[in-house]
MARTIBA-340535 format. One record per atom (N, C-alpha, C): residue number from 1; residue in three letters; x, y, z. Coordinates in nm, 2 decimals, padded with zeros to 4 digits. Example, Ala and Ser with C-alpha at 12.3 -4.5 7.8 and 13.67 -1.06 7.14 Angstrom:
BEGIN
rec num 1; residuo ALA; px 01.32; py -00.57; pz 00.78;
rec num 1; residuo ALA; px 01.23; py -00.45; pz 00.78;
rec num 1; residuo ALA; px 01.32; py -00.33; pz 00.78;
rec num 2; residuo SER; px 01.28; py -00.22; pz 00.71;
rec num 2; residuo SER; px 01.37; py -00.11; pz 00.71;
rec num 2; residuo SER; px 01.29; py 00.00; pz 00.79;
//
This chain:
BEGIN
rec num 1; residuo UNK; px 07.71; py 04.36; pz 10.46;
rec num 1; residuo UNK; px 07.71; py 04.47; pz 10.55;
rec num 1; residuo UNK; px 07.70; py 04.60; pz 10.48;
rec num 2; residuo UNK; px 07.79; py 04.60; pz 10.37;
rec num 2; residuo UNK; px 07.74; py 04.74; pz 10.30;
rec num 2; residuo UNK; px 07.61; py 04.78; pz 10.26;
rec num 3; residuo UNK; px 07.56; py 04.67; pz 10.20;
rec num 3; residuo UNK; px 07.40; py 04.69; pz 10.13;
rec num 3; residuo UNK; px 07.34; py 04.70; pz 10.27;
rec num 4; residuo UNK; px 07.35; py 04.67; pz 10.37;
rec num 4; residuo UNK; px 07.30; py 04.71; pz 10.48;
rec num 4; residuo UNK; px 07.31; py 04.86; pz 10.53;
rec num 5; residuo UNK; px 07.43; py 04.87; pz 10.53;
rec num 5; residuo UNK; px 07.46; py 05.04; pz 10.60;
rec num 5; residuo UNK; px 07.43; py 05.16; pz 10.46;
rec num 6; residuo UNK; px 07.44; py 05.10; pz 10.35;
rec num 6; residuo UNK; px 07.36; py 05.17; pz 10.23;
rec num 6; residuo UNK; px 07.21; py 05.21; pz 10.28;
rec num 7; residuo UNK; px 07.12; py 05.10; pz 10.30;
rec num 7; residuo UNK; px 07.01; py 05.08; pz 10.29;
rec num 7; residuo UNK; px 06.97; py 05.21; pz 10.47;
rec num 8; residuo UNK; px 07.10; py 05.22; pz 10.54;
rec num 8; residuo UNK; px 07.05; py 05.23; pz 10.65;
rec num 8; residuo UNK; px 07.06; py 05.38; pz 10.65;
rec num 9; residuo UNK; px 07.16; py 05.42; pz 10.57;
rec num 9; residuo UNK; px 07.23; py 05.55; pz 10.54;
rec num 9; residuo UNK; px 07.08; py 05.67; pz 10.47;
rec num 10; residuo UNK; px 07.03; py 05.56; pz 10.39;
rec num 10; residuo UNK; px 06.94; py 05.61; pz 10.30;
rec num 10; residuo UNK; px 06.79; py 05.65; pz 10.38;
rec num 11; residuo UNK; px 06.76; py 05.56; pz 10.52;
rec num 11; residuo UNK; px 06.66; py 05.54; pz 10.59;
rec num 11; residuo UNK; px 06.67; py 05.66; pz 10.66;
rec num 12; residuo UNK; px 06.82; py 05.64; pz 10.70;
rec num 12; residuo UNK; px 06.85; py 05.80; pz 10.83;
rec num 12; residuo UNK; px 06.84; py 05.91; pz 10.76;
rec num 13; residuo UNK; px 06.87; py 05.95; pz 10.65;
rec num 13; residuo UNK; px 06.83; py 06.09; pz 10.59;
rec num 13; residuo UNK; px 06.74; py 06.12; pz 10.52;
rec num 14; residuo UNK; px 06.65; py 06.05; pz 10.53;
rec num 14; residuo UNK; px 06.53; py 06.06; pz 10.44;
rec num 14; residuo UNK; px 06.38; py 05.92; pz 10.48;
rec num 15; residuo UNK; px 06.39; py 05.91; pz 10.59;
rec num 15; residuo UNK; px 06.31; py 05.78; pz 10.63;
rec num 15; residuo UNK; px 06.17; py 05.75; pz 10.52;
rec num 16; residuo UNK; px 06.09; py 05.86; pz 10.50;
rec num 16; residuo UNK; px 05.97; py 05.86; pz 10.44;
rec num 16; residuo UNK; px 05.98; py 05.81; pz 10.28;
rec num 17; residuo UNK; px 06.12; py 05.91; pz 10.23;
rec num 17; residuo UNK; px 06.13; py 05.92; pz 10.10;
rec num 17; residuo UNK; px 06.24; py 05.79; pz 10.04;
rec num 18; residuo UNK; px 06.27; py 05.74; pz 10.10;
rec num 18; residuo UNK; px 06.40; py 05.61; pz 10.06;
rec num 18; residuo UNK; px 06.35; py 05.49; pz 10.06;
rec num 19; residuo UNK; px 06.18; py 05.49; pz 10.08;
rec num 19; residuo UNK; px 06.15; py 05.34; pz 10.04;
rec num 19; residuo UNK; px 06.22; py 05.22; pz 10.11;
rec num 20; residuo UNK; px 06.26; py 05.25; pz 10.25;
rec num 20; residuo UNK; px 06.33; py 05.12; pz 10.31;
rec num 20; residuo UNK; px 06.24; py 05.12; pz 10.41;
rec num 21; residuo UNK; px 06.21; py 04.97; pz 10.46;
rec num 21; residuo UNK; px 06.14; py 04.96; pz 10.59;
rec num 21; residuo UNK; px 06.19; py 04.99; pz 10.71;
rec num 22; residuo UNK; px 06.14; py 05.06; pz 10.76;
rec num 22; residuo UNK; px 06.23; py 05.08; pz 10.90;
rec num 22; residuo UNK; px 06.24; py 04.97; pz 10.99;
rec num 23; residuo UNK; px 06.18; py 04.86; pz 11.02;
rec num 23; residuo UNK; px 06.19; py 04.74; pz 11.06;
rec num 23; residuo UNK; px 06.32; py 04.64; pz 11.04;
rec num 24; residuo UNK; px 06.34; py 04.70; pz 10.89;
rec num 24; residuo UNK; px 06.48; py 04.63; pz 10.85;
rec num 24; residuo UNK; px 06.59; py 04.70; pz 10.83;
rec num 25; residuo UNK; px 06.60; py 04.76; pz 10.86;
rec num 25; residuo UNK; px 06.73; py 04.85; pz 10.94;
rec num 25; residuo UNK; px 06.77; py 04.85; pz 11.10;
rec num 26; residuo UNK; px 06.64; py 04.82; pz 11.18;
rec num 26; residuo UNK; px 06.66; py 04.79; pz 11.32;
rec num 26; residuo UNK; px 06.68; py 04.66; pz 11.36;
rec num 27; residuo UNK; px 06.64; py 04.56; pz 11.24;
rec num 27; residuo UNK; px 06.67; py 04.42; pz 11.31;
rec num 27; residuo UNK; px 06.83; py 04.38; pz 11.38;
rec num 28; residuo UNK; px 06.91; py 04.50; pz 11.27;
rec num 28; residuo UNK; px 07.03; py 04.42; pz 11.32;
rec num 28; residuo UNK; px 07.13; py 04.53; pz 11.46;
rec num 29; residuo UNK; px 07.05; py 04.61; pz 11.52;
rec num 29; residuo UNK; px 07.07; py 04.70; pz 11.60;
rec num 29; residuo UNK; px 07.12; py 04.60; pz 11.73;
rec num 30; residuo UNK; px 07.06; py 04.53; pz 11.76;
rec num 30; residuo UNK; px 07.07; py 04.52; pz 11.91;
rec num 30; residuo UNK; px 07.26; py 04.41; pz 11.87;
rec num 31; residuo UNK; px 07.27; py 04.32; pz 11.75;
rec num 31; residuo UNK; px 07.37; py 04.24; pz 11.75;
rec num 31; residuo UNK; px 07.49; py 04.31; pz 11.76;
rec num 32; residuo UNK; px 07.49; py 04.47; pz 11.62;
rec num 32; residuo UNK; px 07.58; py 04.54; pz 11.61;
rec num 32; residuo UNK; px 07.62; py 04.62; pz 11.79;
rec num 33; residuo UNK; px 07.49; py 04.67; pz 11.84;
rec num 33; residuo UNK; px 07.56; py 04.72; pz 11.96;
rec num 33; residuo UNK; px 07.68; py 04.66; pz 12.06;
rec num 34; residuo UNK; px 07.62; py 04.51; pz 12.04;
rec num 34; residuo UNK; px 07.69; py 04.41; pz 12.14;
rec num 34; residuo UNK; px 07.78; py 04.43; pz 12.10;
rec num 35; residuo UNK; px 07.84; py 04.45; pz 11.99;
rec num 35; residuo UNK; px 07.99; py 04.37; pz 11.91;
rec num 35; residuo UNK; px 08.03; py 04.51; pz 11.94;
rec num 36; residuo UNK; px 07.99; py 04.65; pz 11.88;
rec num 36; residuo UNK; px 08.04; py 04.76; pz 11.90;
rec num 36; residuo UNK; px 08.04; py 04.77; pz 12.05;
rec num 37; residuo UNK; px 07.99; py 04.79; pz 12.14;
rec num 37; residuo UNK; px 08.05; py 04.83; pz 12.29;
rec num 37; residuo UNK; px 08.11; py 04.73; pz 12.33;
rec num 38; residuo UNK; px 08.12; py 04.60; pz 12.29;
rec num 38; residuo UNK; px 08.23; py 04.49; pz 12.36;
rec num 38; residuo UNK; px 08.38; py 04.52; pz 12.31;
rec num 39; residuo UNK; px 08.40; py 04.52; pz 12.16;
rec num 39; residuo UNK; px 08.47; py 04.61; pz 12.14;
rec num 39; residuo UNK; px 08.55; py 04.70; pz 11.99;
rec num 40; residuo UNK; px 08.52; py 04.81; pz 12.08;
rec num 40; residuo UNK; px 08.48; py 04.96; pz 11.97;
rec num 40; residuo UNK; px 08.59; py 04.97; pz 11.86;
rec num 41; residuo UNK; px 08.68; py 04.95; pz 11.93;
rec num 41; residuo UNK; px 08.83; py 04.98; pz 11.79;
rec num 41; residuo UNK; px 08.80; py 04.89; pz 11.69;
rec num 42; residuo UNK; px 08.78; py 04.78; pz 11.71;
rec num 42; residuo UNK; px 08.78; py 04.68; pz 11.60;
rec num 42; residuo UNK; px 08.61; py 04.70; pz 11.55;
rec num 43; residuo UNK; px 08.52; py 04.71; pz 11.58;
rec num 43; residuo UNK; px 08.42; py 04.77; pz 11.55;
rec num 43; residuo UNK; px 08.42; py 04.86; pz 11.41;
rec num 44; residuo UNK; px 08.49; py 04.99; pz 11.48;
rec num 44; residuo UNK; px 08.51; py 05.10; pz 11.41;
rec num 44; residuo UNK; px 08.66; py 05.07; pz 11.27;
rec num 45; residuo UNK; px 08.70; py 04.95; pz 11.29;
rec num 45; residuo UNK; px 08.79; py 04.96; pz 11.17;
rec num 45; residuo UNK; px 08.72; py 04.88; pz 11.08;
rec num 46; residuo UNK; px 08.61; py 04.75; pz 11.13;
rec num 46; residuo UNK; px 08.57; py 04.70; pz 11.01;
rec num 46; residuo UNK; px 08.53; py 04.75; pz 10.95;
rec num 47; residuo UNK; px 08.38; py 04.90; pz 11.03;
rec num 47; residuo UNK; px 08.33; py 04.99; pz 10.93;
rec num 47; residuo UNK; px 08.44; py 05.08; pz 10.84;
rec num 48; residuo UNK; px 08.49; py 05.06; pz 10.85;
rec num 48; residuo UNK; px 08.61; py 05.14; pz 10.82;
rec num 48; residuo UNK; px 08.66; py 05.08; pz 10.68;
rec num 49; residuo UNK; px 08.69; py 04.93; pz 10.70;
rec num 49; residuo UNK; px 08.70; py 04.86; pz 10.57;
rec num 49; residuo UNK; px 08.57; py 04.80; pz 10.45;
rec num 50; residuo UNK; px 08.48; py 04.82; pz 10.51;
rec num 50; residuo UNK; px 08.32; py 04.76; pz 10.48;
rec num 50; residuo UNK; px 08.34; py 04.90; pz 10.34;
rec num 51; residuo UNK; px 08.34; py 05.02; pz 10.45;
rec num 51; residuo UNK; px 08.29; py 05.11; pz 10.33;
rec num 51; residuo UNK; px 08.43; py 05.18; pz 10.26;
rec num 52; residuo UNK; px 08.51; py 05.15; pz 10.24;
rec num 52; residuo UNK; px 08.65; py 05.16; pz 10.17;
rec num 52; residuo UNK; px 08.63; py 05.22; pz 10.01;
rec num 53; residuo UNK; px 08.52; py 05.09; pz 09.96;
rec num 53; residuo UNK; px 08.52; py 05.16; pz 09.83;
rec num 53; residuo UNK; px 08.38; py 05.24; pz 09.79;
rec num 54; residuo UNK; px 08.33; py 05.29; pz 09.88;
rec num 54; residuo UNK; px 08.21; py 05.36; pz 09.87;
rec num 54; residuo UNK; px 08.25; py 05.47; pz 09.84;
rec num 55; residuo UNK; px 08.32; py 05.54; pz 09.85;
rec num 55; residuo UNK; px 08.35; py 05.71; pz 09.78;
rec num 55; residuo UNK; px 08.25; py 05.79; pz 09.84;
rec num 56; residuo UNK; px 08.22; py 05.78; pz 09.94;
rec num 56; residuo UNK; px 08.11; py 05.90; pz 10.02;
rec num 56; residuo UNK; px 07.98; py 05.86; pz 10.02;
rec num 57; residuo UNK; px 07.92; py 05.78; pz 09.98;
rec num 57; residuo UNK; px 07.82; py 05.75; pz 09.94;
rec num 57; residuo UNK; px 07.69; py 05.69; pz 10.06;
rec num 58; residuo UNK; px 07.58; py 05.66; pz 10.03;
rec num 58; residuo UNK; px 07.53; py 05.61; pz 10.14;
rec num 58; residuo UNK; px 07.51; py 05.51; pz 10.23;
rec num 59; residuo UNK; px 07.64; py 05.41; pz 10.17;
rec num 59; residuo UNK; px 07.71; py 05.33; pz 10.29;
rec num 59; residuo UNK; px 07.77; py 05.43; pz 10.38;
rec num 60; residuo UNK; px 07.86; py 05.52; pz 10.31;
rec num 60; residuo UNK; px 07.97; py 05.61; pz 10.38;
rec num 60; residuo UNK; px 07.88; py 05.70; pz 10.51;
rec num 61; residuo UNK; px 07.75; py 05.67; pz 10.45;
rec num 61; residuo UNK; px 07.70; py 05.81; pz 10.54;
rec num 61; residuo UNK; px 07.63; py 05.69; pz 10.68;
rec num 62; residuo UNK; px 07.57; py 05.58; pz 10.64;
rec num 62; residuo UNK; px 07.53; py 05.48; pz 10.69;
rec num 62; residuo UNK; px 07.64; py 05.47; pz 10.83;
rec num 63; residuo UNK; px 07.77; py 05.43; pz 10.80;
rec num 63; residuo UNK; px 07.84; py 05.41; pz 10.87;
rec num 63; residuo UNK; px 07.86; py 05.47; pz 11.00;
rec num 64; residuo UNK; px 07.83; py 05.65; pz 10.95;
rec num 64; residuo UNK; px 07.87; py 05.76; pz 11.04;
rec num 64; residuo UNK; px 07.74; py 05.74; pz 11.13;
rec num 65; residuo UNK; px 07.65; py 05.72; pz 11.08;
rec num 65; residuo UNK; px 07.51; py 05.73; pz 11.19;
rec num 65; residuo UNK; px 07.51; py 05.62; pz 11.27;
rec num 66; residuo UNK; px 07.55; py 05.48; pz 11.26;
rec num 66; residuo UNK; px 07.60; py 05.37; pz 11.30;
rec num 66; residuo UNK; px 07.69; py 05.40; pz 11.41;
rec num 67; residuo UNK; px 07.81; py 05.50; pz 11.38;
rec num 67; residuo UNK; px 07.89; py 05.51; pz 11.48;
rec num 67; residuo UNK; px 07.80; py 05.65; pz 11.58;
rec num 68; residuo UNK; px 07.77; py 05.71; pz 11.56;
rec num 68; residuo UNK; px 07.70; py 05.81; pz 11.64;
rec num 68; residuo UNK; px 07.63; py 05.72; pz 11.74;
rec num 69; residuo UNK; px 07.54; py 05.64; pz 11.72;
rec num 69; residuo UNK; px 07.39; py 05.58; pz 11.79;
rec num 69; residuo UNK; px 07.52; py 05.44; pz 11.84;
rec num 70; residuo UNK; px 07.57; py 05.42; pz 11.81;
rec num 70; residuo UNK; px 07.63; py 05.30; pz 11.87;
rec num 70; residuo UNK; px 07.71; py 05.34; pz 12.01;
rec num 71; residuo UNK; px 07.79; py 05.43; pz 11.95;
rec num 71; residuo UNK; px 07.93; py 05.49; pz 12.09;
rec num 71; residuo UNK; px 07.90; py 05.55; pz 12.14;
rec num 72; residuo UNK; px 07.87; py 05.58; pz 12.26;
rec num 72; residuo UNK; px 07.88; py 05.69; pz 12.31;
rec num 72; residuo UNK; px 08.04; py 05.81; pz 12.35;
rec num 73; residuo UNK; px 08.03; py 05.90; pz 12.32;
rec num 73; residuo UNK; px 08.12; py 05.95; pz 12.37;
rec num 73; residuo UNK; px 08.22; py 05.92; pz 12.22;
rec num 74; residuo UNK; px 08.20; py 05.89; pz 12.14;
rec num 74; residuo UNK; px 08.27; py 05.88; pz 11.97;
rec num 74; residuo UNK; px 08.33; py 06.00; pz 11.96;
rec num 75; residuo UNK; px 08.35; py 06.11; pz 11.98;
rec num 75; residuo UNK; px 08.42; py 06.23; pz 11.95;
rec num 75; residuo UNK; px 08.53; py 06.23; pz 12.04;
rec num 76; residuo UNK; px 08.52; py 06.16; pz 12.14;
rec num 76; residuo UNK; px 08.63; py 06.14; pz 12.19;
rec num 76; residuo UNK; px 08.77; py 06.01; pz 12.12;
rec num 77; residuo UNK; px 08.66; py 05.93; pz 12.03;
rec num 77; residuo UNK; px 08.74; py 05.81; pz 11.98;
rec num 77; residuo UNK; px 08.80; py 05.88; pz 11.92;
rec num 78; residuo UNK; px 08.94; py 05.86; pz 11.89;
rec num 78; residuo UNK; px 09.04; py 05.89; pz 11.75;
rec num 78; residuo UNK; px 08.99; py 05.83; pz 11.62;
rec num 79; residuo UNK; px 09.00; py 05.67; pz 11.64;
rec num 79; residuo UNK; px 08.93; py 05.63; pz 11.52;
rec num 79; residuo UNK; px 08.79; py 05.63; pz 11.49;
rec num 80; residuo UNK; px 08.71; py 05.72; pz 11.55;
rec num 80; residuo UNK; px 08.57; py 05.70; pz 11.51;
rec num 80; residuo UNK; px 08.57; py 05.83; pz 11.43;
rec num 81; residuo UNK; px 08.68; py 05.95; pz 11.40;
rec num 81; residuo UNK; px 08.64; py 06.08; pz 11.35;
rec num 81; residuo UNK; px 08.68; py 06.06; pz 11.20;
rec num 82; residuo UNK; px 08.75; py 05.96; pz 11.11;
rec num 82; residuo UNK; px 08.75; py 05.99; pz 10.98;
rec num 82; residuo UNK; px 08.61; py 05.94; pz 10.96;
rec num 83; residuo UNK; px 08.55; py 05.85; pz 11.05;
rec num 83; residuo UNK; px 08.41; py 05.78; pz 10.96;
rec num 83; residuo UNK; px 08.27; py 05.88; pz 10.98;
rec num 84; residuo UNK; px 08.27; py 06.00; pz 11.11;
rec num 84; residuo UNK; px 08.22; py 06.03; pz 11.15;
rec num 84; residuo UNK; px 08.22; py 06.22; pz 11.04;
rec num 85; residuo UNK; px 08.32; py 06.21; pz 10.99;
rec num 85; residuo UNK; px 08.42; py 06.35; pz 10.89;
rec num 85; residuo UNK; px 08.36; py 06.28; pz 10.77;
rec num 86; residuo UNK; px 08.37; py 06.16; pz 10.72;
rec num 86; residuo UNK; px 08.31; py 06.12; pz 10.62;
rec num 86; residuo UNK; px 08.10; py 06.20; pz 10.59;
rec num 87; residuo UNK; px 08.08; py 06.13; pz 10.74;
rec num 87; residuo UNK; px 07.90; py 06.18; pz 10.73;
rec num 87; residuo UNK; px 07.83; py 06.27; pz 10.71;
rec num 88; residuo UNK; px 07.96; py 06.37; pz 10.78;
rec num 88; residuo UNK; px 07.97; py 06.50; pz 10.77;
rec num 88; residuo UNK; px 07.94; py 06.57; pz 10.62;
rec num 89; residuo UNK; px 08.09; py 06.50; pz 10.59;
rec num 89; residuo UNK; px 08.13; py 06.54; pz 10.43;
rec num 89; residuo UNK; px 08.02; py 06.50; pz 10.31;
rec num 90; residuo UNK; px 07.91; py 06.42; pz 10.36;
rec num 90; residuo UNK; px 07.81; py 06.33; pz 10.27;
rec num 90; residuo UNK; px 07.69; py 06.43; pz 10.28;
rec num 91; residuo UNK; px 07.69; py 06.52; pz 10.38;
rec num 91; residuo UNK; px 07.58; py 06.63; pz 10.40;
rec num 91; residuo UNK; px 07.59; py 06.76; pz 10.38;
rec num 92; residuo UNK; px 07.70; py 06.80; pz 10.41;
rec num 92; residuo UNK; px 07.76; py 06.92; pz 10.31;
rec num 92; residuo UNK; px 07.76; py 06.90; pz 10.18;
rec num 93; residuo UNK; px 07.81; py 06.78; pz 10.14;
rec num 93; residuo UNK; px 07.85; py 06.80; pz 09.99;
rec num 93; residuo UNK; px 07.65; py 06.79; pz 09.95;
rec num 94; residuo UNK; px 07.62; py 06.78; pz 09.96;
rec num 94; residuo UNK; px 07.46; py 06.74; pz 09.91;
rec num 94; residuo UNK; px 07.39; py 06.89; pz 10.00;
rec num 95; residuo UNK; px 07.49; py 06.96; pz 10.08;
rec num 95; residuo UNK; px 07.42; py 07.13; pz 10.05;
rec num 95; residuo UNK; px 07.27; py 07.13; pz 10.17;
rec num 96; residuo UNK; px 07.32; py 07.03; pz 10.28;
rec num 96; residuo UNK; px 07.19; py 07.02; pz 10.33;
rec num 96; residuo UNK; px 07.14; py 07.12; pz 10.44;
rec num 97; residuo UNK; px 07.03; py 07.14; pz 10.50;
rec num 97; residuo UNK; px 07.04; py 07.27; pz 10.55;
rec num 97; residuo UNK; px 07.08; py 07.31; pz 10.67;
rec num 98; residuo UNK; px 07.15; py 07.36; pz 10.80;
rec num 98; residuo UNK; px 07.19; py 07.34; pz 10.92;
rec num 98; residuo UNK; px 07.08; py 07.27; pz 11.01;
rec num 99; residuo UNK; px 07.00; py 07.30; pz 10.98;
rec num 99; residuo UNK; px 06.87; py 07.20; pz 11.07;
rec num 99; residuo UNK; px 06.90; py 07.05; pz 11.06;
rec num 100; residuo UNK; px 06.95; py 07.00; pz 10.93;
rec num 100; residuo UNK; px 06.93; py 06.89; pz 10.90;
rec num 100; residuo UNK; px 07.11; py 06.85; pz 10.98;
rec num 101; residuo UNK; px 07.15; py 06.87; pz 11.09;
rec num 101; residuo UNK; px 07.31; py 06.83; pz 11.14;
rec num 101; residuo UNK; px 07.24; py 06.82; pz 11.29;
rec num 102; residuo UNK; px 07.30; py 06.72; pz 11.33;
rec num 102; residuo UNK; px 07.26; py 06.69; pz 11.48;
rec num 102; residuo UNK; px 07.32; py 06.85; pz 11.59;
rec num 103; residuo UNK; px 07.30; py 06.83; pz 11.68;
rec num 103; residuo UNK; px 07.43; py 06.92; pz 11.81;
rec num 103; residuo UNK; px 07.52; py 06.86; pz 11.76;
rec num 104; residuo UNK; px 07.57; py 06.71; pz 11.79;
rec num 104; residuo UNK; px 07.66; py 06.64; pz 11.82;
rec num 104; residuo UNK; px 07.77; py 06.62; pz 11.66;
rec num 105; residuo UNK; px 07.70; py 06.70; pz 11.58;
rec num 105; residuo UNK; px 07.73; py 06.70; pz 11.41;
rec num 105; residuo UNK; px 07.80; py 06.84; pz 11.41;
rec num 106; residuo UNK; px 07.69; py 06.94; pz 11.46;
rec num 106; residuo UNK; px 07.75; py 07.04; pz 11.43;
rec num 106; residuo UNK; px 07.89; py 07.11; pz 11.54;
rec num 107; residuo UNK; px 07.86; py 06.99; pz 11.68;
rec num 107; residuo UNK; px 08.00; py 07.04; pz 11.74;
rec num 107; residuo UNK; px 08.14; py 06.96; pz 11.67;
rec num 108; residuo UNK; px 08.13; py 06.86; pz 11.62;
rec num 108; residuo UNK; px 08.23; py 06.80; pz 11.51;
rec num 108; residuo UNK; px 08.28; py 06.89; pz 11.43;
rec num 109; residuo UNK; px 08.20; py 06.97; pz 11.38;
rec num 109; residuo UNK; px 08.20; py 07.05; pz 11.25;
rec num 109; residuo UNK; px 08.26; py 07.22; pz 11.27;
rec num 110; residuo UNK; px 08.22; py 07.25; pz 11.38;
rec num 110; residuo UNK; px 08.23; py 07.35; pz 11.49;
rec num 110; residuo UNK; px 08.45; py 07.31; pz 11.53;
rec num 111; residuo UNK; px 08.46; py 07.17; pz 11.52;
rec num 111; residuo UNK; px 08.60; py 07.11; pz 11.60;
rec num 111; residuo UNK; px 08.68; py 07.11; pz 11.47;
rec num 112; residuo UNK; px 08.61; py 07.10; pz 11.37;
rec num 112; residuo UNK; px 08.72; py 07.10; pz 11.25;
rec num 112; residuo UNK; px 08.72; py 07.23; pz 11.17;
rec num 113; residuo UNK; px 08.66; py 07.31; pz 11.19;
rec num 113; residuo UNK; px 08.72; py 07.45; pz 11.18;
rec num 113; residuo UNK; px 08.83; py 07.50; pz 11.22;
rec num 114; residuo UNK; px 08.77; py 07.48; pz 11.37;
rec num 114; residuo UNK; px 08.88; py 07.53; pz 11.44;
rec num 114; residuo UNK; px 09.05; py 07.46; pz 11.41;
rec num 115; residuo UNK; px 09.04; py 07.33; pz 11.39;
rec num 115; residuo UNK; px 09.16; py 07.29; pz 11.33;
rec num 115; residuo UNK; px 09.24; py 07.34; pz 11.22;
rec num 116; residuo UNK; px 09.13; py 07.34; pz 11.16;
rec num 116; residuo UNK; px 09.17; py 07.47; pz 10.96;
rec num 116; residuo UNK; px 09.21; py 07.58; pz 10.98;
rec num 117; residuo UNK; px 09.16; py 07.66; pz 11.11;
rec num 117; residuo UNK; px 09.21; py 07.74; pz 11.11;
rec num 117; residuo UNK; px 09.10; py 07.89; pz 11.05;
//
């Protein structure tokens, strides 16, 4: 599953330029949905342990797009916001431009300000 959400991570921010087929990144879409909306907590902690030792990387970012397109309503999950703060943190740190953050990215982002203060 990592080499998968690696591969998937790399497709979503860059589809043209990351040399992955986009065919194989969607095969496993329809399985993951089932398992994610049947049920989401355990869902969201496997990703959670899958990408553990990724350090930010493009599992890490894989993950968060995974949890976006999968949940609906994920900003409301408690456990969907470290993985979702990780994605975040994978696009900032790489300086990317505000065009390149969803609405649904930049109201996250817009929510942890406000927390900082």
């Amino acid at each position: 599953m990592a080499g998968w959400l690696e591969k998937f991570g790399r497709y979503t921010l860059g589809p043209f330029d990351s040399r992955v087929d986009g065919m194989e990144v969607v095969t496993r879409f329809d399985e993951l949905r089932d398992y994610a909306t049947a049920d989401p907590d355990g869902f969201l902690a496997e990703l959670q342990a899958v990408i553990a030792g990724d350090d930010g990387g493009f599992a890490t970012y894989g993950a968060a797009c995974l949890v976006w397109q999968m949940l609906d309503y994920c900003l409301w999950r408690p456990a969907a916001l470290p993985l979702l703060d990780a994605g975040l943190d994978f696009k900032l740190d790489r300086g990317l431009r505000p065009e390149m953050f969803s609405a649904d990215e930049r109201t996250r982002l817009a929510e942890r300000r406000a927390q900082q203060g």
